[in-house]
C-alpha positions in Angstrom: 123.8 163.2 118.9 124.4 167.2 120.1 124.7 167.6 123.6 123.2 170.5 123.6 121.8 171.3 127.4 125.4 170.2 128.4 126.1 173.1 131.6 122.5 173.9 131.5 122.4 174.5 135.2 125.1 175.9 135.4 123.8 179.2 133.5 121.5 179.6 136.2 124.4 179.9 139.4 126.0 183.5 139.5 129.3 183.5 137.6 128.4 180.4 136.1 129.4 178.8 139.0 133.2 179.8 139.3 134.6 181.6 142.5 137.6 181.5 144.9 138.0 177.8 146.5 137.7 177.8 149.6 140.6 175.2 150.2 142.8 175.8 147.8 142.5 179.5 147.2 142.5 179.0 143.6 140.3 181.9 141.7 138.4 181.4 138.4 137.6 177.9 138.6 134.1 176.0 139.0 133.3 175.7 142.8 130.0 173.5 142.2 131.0 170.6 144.6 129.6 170.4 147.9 131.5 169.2 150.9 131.1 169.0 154.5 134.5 171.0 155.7 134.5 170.9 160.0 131.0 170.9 160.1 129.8 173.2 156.9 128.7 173.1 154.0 131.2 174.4 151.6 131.1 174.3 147.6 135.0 174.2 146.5 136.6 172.7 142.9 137.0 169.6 141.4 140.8 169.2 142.4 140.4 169.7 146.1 137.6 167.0 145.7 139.4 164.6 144.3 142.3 165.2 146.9 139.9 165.0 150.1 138.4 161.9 148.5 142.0 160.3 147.9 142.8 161.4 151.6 139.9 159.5 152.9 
């Protein structure tokens, strides 16, 4: 089976969701995933994710 609508939402987010992390400072990667940073709302990457989630 095609997975065809795979990144389907993601077409819809300017620059197809990438951007500057906010953590890392890392430019050109995919900032989709939301996390509360000192009280905000922030999107930053998959690696600083997994690295705040580690922390925890």
């Amino acid at each position: 089976m095609s997975k065809a609508h795979r990144g389907k939402g993601l077409k819809e987010v300017p620059a197809g969701g990438r951007g500057t992390c906010p953590i890392c400072g890392r430019t050109g990667v995919k900032v989709i995933y939301e996390q509360e940073i000192e009280g905000k709302k922030t999107k930053i990457c998959k690696i600083c994710k997994a690295h705040l989630a580690k922390v925890k």
